[in-house]
N, C-alpha and C positions, 0 to 999 in steps of 0.2 A: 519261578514265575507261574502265576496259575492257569489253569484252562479258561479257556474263554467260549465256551456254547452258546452258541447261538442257534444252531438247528443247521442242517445241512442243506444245500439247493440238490436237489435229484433228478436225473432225467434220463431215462431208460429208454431205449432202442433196438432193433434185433440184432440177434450174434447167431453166428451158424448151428452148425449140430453139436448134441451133447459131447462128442469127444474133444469139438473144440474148446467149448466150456472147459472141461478137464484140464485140457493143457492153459487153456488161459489161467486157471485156478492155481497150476502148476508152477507158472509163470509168476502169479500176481502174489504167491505166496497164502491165498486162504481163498473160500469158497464163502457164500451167504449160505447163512442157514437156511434151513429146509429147499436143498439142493439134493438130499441124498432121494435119487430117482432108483437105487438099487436096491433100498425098505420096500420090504411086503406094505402091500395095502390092508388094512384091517379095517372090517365094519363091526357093527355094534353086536346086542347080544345076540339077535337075528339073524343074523348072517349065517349058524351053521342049520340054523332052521331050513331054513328058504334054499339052502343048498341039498337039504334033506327031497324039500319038495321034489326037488327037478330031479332027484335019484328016484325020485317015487311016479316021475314021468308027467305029472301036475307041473303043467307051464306056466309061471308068474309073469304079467304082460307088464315091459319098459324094465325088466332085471337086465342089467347090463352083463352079459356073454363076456366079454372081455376089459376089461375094468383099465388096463393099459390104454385100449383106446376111449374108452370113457373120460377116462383122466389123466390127460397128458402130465408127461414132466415137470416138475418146476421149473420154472425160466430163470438160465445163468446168467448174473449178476456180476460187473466188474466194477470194483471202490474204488475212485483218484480222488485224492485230496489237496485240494490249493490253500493256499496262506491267505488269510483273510486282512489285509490292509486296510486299516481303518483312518477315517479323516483324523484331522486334527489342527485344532482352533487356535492360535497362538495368542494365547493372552494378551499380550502388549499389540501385536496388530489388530487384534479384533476391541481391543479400547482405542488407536487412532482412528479406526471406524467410526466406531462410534461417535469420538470429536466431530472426526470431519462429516458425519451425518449433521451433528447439531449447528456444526457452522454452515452446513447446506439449509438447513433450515434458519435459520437466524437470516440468512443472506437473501433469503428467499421472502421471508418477508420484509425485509428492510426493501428489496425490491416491489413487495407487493406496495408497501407507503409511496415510494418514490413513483411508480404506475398510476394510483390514485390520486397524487400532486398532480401527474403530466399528465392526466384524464380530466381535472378540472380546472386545468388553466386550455387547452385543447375546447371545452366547453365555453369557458369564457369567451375563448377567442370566436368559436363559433353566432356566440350571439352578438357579440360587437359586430362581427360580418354582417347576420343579419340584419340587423342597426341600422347599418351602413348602406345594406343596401336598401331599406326603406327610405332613407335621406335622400339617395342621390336617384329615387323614384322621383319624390315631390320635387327635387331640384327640375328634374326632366318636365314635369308639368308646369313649375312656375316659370321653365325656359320657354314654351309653348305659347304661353300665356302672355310673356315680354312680346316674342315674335308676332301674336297677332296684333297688340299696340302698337311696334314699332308698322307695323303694314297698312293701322290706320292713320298715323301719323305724319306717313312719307308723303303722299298729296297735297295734306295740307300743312308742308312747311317746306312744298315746292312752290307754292303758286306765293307764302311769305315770301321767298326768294326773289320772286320776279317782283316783286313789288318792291321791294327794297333795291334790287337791283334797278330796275327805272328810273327812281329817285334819286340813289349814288350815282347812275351815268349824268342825268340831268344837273347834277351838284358839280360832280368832278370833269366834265367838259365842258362848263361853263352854257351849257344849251338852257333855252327856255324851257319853264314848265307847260309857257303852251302858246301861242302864236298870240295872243291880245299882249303879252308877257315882252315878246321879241320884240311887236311892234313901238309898246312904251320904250323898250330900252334905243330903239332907234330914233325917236322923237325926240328923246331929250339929248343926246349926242348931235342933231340936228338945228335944236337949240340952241347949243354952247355955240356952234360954228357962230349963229346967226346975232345973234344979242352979247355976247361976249367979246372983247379984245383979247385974242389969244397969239401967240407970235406965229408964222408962218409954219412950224417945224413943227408946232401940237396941232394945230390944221391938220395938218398931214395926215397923223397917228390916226386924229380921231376918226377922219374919211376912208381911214384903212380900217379902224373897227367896226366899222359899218357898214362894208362891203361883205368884212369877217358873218358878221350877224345873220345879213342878208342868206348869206351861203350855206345860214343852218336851219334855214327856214322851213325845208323840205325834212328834215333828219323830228323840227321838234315836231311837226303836224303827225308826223309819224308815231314818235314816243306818246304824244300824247291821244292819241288813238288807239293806244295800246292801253294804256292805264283808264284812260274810259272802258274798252271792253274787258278788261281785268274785276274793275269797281261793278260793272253790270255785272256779271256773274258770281261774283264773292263781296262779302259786307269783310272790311278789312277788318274792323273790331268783334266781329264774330268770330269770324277764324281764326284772330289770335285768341281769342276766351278757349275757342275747341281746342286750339295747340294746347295750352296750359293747362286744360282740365286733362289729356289725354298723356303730359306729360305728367303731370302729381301722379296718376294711375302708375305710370312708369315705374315712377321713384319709390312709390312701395311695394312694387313687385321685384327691383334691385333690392332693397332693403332683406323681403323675405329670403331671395337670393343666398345674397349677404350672410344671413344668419346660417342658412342650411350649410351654405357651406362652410362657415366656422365651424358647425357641428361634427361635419366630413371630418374634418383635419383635423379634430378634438378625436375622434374616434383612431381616425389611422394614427397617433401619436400613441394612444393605449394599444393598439395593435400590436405596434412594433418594439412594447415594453413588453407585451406579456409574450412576443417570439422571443426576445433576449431571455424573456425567464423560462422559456421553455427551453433554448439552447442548452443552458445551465441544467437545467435538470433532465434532460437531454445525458450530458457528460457527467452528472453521478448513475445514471441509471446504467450507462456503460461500465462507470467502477467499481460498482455495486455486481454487475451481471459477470464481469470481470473476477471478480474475488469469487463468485458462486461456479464461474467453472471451474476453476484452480481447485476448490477442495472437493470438485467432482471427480476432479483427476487424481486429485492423491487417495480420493476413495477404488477409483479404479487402478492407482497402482498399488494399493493393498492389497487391495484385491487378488491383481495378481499373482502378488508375491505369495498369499494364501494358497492362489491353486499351485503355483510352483513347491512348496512346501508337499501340497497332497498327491503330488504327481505319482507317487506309488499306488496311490491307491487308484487314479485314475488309470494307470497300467493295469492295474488288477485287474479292474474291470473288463478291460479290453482284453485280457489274456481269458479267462474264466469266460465270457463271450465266445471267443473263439475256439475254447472244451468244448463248450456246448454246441457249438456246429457239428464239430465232429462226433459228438456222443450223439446227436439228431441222425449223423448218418451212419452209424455205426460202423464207425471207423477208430473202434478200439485202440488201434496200433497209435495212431495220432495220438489218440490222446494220451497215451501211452508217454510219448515220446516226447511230448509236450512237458507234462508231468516230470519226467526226469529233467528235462533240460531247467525247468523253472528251482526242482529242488539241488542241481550245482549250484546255479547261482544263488541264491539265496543262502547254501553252507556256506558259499564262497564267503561273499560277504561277510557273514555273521562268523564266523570263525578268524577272521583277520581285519573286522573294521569295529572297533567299540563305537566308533558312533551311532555307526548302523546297529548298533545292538539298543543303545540307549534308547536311540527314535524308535525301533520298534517295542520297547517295552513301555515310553512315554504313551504312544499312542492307543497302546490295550490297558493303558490303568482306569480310564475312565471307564470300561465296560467290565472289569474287576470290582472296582468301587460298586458298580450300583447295583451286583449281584451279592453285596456283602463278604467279597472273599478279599483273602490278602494277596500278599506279591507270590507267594508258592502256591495258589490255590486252595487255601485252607481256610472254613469257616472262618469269620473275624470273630475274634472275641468283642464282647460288648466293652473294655477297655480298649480295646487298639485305638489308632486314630484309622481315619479315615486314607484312601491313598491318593485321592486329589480335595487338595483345599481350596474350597471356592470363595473368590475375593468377593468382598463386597464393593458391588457394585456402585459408584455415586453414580442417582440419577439424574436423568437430564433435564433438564426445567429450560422450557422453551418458552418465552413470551409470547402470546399472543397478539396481533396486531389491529387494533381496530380499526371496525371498517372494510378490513382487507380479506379479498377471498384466498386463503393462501394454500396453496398445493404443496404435496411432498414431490420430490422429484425421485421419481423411479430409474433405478441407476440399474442398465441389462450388465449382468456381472458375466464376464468373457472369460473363458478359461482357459488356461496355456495349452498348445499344441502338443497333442498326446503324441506324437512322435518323437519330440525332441525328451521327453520325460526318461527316466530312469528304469529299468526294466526290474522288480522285485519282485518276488512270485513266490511261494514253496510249498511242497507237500512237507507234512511232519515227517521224521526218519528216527529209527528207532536206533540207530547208531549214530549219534550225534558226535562230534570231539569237543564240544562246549558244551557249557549248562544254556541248552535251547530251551525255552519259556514254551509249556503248549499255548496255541495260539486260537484263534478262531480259522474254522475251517470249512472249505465248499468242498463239499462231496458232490462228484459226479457217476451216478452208476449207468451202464450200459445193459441195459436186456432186451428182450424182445417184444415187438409190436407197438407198446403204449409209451404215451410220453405224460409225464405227471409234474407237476410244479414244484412247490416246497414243501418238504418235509420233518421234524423232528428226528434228528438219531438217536440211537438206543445207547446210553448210558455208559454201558456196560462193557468193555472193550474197545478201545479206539485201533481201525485196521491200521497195519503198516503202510508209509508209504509206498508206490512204487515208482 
C-alpha cells in the first residue's frame, strides 16, 4: 500500500532543559536535525580578522563577547504521529441520497402546485365574501327603506280599520246607520200592526222588535257620530288612494328584497362548493407533504448511516484534538502515552481483523488515486488502471413547475454521537507483524515557546513511531 502525504499538523511548545531534550531524544529514539548545540559556532571569512582586531586591543562595537549567549540553543523537538482516518462516501448510499433528494424535490413542487390551487380557490372564496357582503349591505338599506313605508302606512290603515269596523258592527248587529234609518224602520213595523190583519202571536213579535229598536237608539246616535267625525277628518277615498300608492312602493321594495337575497343564497351555495374543494385539496396537500417528509427522513437516515460508517475518522478527530492540548501544554509525557496507547490498538486491530484492514485501505485509495500512485506507493504507469473507478453518474432532471415559487429544502445533517463511535487511531511502527500500508499522518512536535499551524514534512525519512 502506498504512502499517503498529505503534509503534517505541527505544534510546538516548551520542554525543559537541554538534558531533558537528551533523554527525551533518548527515549523517542532520534533527535530533529540541527539539535547538535555541542558544534562550534563558525562565522564567515571575517571572523579571524575581527578576532585579530580585539588582540590588537581595537574594540569593534555590538561584536558579540560570547556568542553562546548570543545565540541560544536550538529548541528540542519531539515527533508523534497519528493515523490519519480519512472519510468515505459509500457509493450506493450517497446514490439513495441522491434519489431521495430528487423525490424531495419532485414532492416539493408537486406541493408548490397543490399551494397554488389552495391559494386560488382561498382567493375565490375571499371575493365571493366580499360579494356577499356588499349584498347583504344593500339588503340592510332596502330593509330601512321597507321600515320607513311600513311607518307611514300604519296610520293610515288604522283609521281604514275604524271605518270598516263601524260599518261591520252596524251590519252585523243589526243597528242603524243612523237614527232618521231607526226611525223609518220603526214606522213601518207600526204600520203592519195598524193596516194589516196579522194573528195575535206576530203582534207580539213585532211590538217586541220595536221596543228591540227603540233600545238601540242611543248605541246608533253614537256610531253615527263617530263616523261623521271620522269623515270630517279623512276623505275615505283619499286614504285608501295613499294606502295603495304607499303599498305598490312596498311591493317593489319586497321584490328588490327578494332579488338580493336570491343573490345571498346563490353566493353561500358557491361558498360552500369551493370549502368542499378546498377540504379536498386540503387532504392531497397533506399526502403530498406526507410523502415529502418520509424521504426527508430516509435522507436523514442515510445520512446517518454515512456518519456511522465515518465514525473512525470522527474519533480521529477527537483523539489528534486532544494531542494537541497536550502538546499546547507541554505535556510531552501525555502525548506520549496517548500515542502508544492509540498505536496497540490500531496493531490490534489490523493484525487480527481483515476487515479492518480492507476499510482502512478502501478509504486511502481515493487519495492514492489522485496523487497518481498505485496500491504500494509507486508512480502509476500511464497503462495501469486507475484505483477507484468513477461510475457515471445519471443525472437528475427535475421538472420545473409553473407558476410555482419552489424551494430546496435544506436538510441539517446530524452526526452520530462521537462517544458511542469506535476508537481507531495509530502512529506508523517500524515493526509491524503485517504488511501495514504507510498511511496519512499527523505529526505533532513539541518545543519551545511558539505555536505554529501547518506545515509540510520533509520527504526524506519518515521518524519512528513512538
Amino acid at each position: 500500500m502506498g504512502v499517503e502525504d498529505l503534509g503534517f499538523e505541527k505544534v510546538q511548545a516548551p520542554v525543559g532543559t537541554i538534558s531533558e531534550g537528551e533523554n527525551s531524544a533518548k527515549e523517542n529514539g532520534k533527535l530533529e536535525e540541527g539539535s547538535g548545540h555541542n558544534e562550534p559556532i563558525k562565522f564567515g571569512s571575517h571572523g579571524d580578522e575581527m578576532v585579530k582586531k580585539e588582540g590588537n586591543g581595537v574594540s569593534v562595537p555590538n561584536f558579540p563577547k560570547d556568542a553562546v549567549d548570543e545565540w541560544p540553543t536550538p529548541k528540542q523537538v519531539h515527533s508523534f504521529y497519528f493515523v490519519r482516518y480519512r472519510t468515505y462516501d459509500d457509493p450506493k448510499l450517497k446514490a439513495k441520497i441522491d434519489q431521495a433528494n430528487l423525490e424531495v424535490q419532485k414532492k416539493n413542487q408537486a406541493r408548490s402546485r397543490v399551494l397554488e390551487a389552495l391559494n386560488a380557490k382561498r382567493f375565490e372564496r375571499s371575493e365571493l365574501i366580499e360579494q356577499i357582503k356588499a349584498l347583504r349591505s344593500d339588503n340592510h338599506q332596502i330593509r330601512k327603506i321597507a321600515d320607513e313605508k311600513f311607518k307611514e302606512i300604519e296610520p293610515l290603515q288604522k283609521d281604514l280599520k275604524k271605518l270598516r269596523n263601524a260599518d261591520h258592527a252596524s251590519r252585523n248587529g243589526g243597528l242603524s246607520s243612523s237614527e232618521g234609518e231607526l226611525d223609518a224602520r220603526i214606522k213601518g213595523l207600526q204600520y203592519i200592526i195598524q193596516h194589516e190583519s196579522i194573528p195575535l202571536s206576530e203582534e207580539k213579535k213585532i211590538l217586541k222588535e220595536i221596543k228591540q229598536l227603540e233600545s238601540t237608539r242611543g248605541e246608533v246616535i253614537a256610531n253615527a257620530a263617530v263616523r261623521a267625525k271620522i269623515q270630517e277628518s279623512v276623505d275615505k277615498e283619499a286614504l285608501q288612494d295613499q294606502v295603495k300608492l304607499i303599498g305598490g312602493d312596498l311591493d317593489g321594495v319586497r321584490k328588490e328584497q327578494q332579488a338580493v337575497r336570491s343573490k345571498i343564497q346563490q353566493l353561500d351555495d358557491a361558498i360552500k362548493a369551493i370549502d368542499k374543494e378546498i377540504s379536498s385539496i386540503r387532504d392531497e396537500l397533506k399526502i403530498v407533504t406526507d410523502k415529502r417528509d418520509q424521504a426527508q427522513d430516509s435522507i436523514f437516515t442515510f445520512r446517518k448511516q454515512l456518519d456511522q460508517q465515518n465514525a473512525c475518522f470522527y474519533l480521529s478527530r477527537t483523539i489528534l484534538n486532544k494531542a494537541r492540548g497536550f502538546a499546547i501544554k507541554g505535556d510531552v509525557k501525555a502525548v506520549e502515552d496517548l500515542c502508544h496507547a492509540e498505536v496497540e490498538k490500531f496493531m490490534s486491530q489490523w493484525n487480527s481483523n481483515k476487515d479492518f484492514r480492507d476499510d482502512y485501505e478502501k478509504r486511502i485509495l481515493s487519495s492514492l488515486d489522485s496523487r497518481q500512485l498505485s496500491r504500494d506507493g509507486r508512480i502509476r504507469n500511464p497503462d495501469e488502471k486507475p484505483l477507484v473507478v468513477k461510475e457515471a453518474s445519471t443525472p437528475l432532471v427535475v421538472e420545473l413547475a409553473p407558476k410555482a415559487n419552489t424551494k430546496q429544502v435544506k436538510e441539517d445533517s446530524r452526526s452520530a454521537p462521537l462517544d458511542s463511535l469506535p476508537v481507531q487511531k495509530v502512529q506508523k511502527e517500524a515493526k509491524s507483524k503485517s504488511a501495514l500500508p504507510k498511511s496519512t499522518v499527523e505529526h505533532i512536535d513539541v518545543e519551545d515557546e511558539e505555536i505554529y499551524g501547518l506545515e509540510k514534512p520533509k520527504k526524506d525519512g519518515t521518524p519512528e513511531g513512538k
